[in-house]
N, C-alpha and C positions, 0 to 999 in steps of 0.2 A: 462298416462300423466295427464287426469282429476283427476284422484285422488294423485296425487302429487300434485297438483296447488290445492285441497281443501283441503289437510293435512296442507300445507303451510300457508294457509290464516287463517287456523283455530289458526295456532302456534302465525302468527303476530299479530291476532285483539285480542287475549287472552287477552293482555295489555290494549288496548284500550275498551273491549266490559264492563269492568263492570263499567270504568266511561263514558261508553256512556249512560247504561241501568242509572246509578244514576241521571244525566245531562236528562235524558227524565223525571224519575221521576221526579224531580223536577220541570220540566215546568209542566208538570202535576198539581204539587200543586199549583202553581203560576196561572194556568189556571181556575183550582176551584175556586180560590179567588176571579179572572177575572171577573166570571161568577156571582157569588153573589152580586161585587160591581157595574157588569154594567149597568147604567142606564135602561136598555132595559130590564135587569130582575128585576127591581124595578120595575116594573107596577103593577098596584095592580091586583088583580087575578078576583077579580068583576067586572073588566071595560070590561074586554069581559068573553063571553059565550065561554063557555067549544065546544069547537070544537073535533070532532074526525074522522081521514080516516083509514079505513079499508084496509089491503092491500091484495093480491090476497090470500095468507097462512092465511087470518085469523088475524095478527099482529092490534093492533090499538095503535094510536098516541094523547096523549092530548093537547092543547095546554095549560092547566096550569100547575103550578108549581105542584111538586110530593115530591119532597123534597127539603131542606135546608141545605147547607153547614152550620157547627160552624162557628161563627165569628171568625177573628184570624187576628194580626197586619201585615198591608199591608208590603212588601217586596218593595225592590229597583225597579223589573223587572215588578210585580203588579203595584205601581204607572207609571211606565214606559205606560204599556199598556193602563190604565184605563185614563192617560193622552193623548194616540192617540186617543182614542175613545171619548173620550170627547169633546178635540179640533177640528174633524172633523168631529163629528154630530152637533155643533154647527152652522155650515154653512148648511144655507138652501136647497142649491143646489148642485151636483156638478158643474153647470155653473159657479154659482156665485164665487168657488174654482178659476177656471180658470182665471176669469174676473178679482179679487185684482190682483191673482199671475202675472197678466199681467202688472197693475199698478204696483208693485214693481220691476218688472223688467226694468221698464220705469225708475223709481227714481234710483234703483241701478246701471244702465248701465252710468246715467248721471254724478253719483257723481266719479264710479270708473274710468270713461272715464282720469277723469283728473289723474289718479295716472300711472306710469311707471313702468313695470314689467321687470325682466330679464328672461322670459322666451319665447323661439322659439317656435313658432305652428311647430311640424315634418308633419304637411299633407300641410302645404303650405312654410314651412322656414321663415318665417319674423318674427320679433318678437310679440308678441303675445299685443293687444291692445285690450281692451273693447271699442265698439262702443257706442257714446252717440244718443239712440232712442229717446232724446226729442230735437232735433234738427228740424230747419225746415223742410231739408228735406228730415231724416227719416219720420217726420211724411206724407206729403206729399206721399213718397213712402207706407207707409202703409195702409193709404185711397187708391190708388190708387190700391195694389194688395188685399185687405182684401176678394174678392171676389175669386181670383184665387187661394189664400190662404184655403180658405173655401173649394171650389169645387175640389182644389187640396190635402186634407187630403184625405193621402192613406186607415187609416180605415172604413172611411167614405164610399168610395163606395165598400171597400171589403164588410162592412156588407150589405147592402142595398140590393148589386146586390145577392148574395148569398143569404140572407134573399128571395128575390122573387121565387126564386125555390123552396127551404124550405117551404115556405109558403104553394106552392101548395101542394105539398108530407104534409105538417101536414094538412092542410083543406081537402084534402083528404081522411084521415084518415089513409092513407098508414105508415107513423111514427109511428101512435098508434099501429098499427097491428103490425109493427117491432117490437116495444118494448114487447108487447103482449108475443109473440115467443121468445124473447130473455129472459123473466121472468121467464116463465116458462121451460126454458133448464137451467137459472144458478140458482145452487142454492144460496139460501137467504146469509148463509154468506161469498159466494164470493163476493157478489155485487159490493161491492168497492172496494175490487184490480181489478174487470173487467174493472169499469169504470175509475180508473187511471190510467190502460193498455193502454185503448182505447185513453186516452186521451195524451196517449202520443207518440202513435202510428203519432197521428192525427197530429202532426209537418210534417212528410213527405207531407202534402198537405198545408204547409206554413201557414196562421192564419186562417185554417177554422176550426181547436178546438173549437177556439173564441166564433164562430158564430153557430156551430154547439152540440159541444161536451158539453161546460158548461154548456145553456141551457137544453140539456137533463137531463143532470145532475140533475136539481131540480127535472124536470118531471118525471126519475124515479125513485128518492127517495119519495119525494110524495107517486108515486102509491104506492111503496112498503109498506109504511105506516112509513116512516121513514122522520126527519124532511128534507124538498126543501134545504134549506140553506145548509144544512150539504153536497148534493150531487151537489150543486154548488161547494162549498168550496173543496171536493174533486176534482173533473173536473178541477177546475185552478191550483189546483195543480200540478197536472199532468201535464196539457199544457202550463202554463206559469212556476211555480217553475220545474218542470223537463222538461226545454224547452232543455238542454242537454242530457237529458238521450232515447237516441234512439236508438235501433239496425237496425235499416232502416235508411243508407243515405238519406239526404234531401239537398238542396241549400246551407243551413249557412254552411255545412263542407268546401265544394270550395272556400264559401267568406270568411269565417276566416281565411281559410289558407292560401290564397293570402294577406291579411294584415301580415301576418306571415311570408312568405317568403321573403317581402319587407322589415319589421322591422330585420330581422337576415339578408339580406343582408346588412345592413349598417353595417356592422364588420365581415360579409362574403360575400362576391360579388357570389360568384359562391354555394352559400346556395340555398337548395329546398326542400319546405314542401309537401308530399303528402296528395291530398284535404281528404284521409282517415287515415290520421295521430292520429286521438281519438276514430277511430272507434271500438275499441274491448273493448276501458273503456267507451263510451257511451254508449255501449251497454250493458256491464255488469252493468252502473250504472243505466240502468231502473229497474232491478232485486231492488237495491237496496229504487229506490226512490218508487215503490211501495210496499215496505216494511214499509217504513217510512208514506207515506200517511195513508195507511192501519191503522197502529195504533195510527196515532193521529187523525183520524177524529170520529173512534170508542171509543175511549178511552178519548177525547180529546175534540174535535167539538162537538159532541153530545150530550154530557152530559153536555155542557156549555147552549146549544139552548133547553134545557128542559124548562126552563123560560122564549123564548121569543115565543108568541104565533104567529099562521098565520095570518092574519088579513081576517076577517069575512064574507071580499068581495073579497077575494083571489082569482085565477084559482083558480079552482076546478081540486081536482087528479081526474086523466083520469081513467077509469075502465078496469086496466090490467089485471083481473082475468081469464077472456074465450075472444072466439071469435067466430063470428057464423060460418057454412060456406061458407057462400059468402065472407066473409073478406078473409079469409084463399085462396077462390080461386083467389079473386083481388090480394090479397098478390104476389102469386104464377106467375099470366100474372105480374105485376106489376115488380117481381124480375127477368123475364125473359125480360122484357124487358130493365131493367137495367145493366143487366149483358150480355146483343147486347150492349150495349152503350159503356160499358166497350170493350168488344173485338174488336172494332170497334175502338177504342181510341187506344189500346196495338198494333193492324196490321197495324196500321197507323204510330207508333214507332221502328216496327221493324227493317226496312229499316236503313240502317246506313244513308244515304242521304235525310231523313227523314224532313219537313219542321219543323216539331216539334223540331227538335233536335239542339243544337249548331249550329255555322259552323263549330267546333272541333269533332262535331260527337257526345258529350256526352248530356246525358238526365237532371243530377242534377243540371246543371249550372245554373248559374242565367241569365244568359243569350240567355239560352235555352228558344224556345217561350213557350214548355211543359208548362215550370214552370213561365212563367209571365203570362197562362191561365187558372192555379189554379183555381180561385171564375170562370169564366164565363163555367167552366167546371161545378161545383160544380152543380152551376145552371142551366146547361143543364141536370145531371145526375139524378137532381131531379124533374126536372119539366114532365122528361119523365113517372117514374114512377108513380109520381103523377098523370098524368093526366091517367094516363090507370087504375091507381087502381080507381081514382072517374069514369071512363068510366064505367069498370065491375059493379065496387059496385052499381052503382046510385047516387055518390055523386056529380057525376057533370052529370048535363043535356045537356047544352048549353055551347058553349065558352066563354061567361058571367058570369060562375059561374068560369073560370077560374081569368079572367080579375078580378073578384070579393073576391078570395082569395087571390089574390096580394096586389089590394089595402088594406083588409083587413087588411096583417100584417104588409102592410108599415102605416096604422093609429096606428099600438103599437108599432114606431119606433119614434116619434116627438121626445120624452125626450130626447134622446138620437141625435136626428138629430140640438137640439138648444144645446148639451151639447160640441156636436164636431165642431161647429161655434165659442164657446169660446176657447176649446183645444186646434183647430188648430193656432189662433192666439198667443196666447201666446206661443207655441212653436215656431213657427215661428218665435215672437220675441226673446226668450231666446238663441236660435239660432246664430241669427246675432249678439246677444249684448257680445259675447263670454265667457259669464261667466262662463257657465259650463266646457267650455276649462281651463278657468281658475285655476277653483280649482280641473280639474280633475289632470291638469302637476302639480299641487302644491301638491297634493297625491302624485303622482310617484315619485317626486324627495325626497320626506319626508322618501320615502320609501326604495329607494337609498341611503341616506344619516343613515339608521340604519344600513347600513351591518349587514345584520343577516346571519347565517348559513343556508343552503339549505331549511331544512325542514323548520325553521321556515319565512324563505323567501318567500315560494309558500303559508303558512298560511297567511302571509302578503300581501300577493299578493293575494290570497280570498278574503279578508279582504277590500282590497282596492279596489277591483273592483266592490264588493256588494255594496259599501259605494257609490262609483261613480254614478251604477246602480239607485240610487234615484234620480240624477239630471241630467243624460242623457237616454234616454229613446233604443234607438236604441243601437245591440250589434255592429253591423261594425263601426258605430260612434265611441262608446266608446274603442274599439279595437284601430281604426285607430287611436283615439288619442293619448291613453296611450303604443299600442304596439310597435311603435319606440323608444321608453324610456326604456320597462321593459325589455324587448329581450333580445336588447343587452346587456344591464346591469347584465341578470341572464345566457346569454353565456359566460360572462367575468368571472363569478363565475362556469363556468363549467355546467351549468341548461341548457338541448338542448329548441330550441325555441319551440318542439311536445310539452314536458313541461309546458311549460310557457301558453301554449294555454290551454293547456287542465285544468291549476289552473284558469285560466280566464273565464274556460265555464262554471267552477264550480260557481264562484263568480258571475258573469253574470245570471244564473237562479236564484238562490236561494234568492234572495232580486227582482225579478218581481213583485213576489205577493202583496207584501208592500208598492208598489211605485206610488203614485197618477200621477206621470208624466207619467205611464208606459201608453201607447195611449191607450188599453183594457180597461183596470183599471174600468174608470166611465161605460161603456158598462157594466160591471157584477155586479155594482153597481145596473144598470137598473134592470138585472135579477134579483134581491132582490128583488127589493122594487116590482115585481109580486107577491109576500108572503109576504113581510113586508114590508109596505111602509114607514115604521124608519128607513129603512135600509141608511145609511149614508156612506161618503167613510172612514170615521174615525173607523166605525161596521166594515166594512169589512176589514180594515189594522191589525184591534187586531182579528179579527176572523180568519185572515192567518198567522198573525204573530208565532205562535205554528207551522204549517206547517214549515217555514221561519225560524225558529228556528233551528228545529228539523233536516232540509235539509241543514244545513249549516255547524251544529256540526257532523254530521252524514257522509256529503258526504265529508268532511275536512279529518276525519279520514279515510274514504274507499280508498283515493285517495294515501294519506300517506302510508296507507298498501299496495295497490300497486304495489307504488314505493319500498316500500322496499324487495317486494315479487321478482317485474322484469317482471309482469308479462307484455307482449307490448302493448303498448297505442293503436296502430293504426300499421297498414303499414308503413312501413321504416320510423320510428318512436324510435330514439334511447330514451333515460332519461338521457344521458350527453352530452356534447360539448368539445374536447379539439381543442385549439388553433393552 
């Protein structure tokens, strides 16, 4: 049977694979160009001193220029990028981003307030109105919650509290000795399909990628001797651009597919989606998206950051070369006591009547406490090992020095704790001013109103959901909005709603990384700028955009093939709908 379902796939991408491989080359060129014109490799090569990290093989890394692209006339898709990068290094901050964006949505909500829409909100039924936030007492109301606002951004204390565990486990040195061990089993040019395995693995624990996996990401490209940026820019890849591609169930299956069930019941009452209705193309699409990462960040990212140096006052790459044996035997108490923490967590799961669990019994829900104690788990899991490896090692004395590697890393957290006091507000506001509602319903009926044939229906329906993805930040949000519109509209055309979901998880990842609303987003900005502090959110939009690219034309056609193969999306999970 495997080999029938790969003779088959091989028959249908035959079509699609050499204007796939042409369509990569060419961002390729577009991306050299990128790289010659961006400011950032315009620095002249004498303002800093030739820097160089050795990595555990031997490899070493310069940071000046090695070579020069030919000059050659910019392209439509070149100007495109060198324009993101431009316009959003311009702004000094990512605060300061937040802060206008906040004042235009104050001016836009006031002016549209006055205009009349014919469209229904489908998550409340009334007709759809833009609220005027320069109102008394909008404004009013906003002084009054600006604080609960603040304290109530969900990323906010995911990073923080999980960062405090973290902290202990890297002040410890217990992370270094991980990675240590992990360098030397993989070799060099696995590196990064590992780490956009890993990182996409890391969805099943909700957004501790984020906090967890990106950063590593630079730390061990670093040590490897390979550029920081490039093993960021891989790591969000994985965790935000292939935030659908998983073979491990996580929470978003049940919550997408309860918007799903609701939207295909308005035109079938007795319709029901199973929460693992994408499971067997999410799963084969990790295969795929680290395939795609793999080659654009080698081929791609890499050769673009040969011109943008580290800065001189950078972390320093950690020395993953050896370890002595005290580390190895801290490692060793350190991973046994982590791995009691873990069985202690599973035998506490196993019980069906389980406090952890549903009241339905089940583990992935969102509803399940399991999975609303993701981060405080995170942070139990590492503070344990952390403190027994600085026990062994010697790196903690007193419980002082634990107390002292907390605050530590919450002192390299400010940037980031005044950039999510602006984020939150302004989302908050965009929010209620319903704008993004706005033109998310004015997409879908647009979208509606081409009648296009199937295939090129669910492309339009990538299409529009990537597009949406830049101005609403959240996938249930943007689901709920658009998915009682598109459902039923592509059941009517015969499209089952497994379908429709699974063209939407498509569209839904693959424009994350690009999206300065996306809540992450200024968080891996921060990660930058600990090796370049030019790092801007405008550097980081065209530095993913190639990823964003390449996942969008890549996983368009994978999804197409498919369909056209039959091969099952999910559990009772059809690809048609009859009436």
């Amino acid at each position: 049977m495997g080999c029938f379902i790969l003779f088959n796939l091989n028959c249908i991408f035959a079509k699609y694979i050499s204007i796939f491989e042409k369509i990569l080359r060419t961002l390729c060129v577009y991306c050299v160009i990128l790289i010659e014109c961006s400011p950032i490799n315009r620095l002249e090569n004498n303002s800093k001193k030739s820097r160089a990290t050795t990595s555990h093989n031997g490899v070493t890394m310069s940071n000046q220029a090695v070579n020069k692209a030919p000059s050659a006339k910019a392209s439509g898709m070149d100007r495109f990028l060198n324009f993101i990068e431009r316009a959003g290094n311009k702004i000094p901050d990512p605060a300061i981003l937040f802060f206008w964006a906040l004042i235009i949505t104050w001016g836009a909500s006031a002016l549209l307030s006055n205009v009349s829409f014919d469209l229904i909100n489908p998550r409340t039924g009334d007709v759809l109105a833009i609220n005027n936030l320069l109102t008394g007492d909008s404004l009013a109301s906003f002084l009054a919650n600006m604080v609960k606002t603040f304290t109530g951004f969900a990323p906010l204390g995911i990073v923080l509290v999980a960062m405090l565990g973290v902290g202990v486990a890297d002040s410890s040195g217990f992370i270094t000795t991980g990675l240590k061990k992990m360098l030397n089993f993989t070799p060099a040019k696995l590196l990064t399909p590992m780490l956009i395995l890993v990182a996409i693995v890391s969805h099943t624990a909700a957004d501790a990628g984020y906090v967890l996996v990106i950063p590593l990401g630079g730390i061990i490209f670093h040590a490897a001797g390979r550029h920081p940026l490039a093993g960021i820019a891989a790591a969000f890849a994985g965790v935000s651009g292939g935030f659908s591609a998983n073979f491990i169930p996580s929470g978003i299956d049940p919550l997408l597919a309860g918007f799903t069930q609701t939207a295909a019941q308005v035109l079938d009452p007795d319709y029901v989606v199973n929460p693992l209705a994408n499971i067997f193309f999410t799963g084969l699409s990790s295969i795929l998206i680290v395939g795609i990462g793999w080659y654009v960040t080698e081929k791609v990212i890499e050769p673009r950051l040969t011109n943008t140096p580290i800065d001189d006052d950078a972390e320093q790459a950690p020395d993953l070369g050896s370890f002595t044996e005290l580390e190895s035997k801290a490692f060793r108490y350190a991973g046994w006591a982590m791995m009691a923490g873990i069985a202690v967590l599973v035998a506490a799961l196993i019980p069906e009547t389980s406090a952890l669990r549903s009241p339905d019994g089940e583990i992935t829900s969102f509803s399940a406490p399991i999975m609303k104690s993701i981060v405080p788990l995170i942070f139990i899991l590492f503070i344990i090992p952390g403190y027994v490896y600085g026990k062994v090692s010697g790196a903690f004395k007193t419980s002082n020095d634990i107390i002292k590697a907390m605050a530590d890393t919450m002192s390299t957290m400010g940037a980031y704790i005044v950039m999510s006091f602006f984020c939150a507000q302004f989302l908050s506001a965009f929010a209620q001013s319903n704008i993004g509602t706005m033109l998310a319903l004015y997409g879908a009926q647009g979208l509606k109103a081409m009648n296009l044939p199937g295939e090129a229906t669910i492309i339009g329906m990538i299409l529009l959901t990537a597009s949406v993805n830049l101005l609403i930040g959240s996938a249930s949000a943007k689901w709920a909005l658009i998915g009682p519109i598109l459902v039923p509209m592509l059941m009517a055309v015969g499209i089952s709603p497994e379908l429709s979901q699974a063209a939407y998880r498509v569209g839904d990842s693959v424009s994350n990384i690009i999206s300065p609303l996306m809540v992450f987003f200024p968080l891996v900005v921060v990660y930058c700028q600990r090796y370049v502090k030019s790092t801007g959110i405008g550097t980081l939009a065209s530095l993913m955009m190639p990823f964003s690219i390449a996942m969008l034309i890549g996983w368009s056609i994978f999804l197409l093939g498919y369909w056209a193969i039959g091969i099952p999306l999910g559990i009772q999970a059809p690809y048609t709908y009859s009436m």
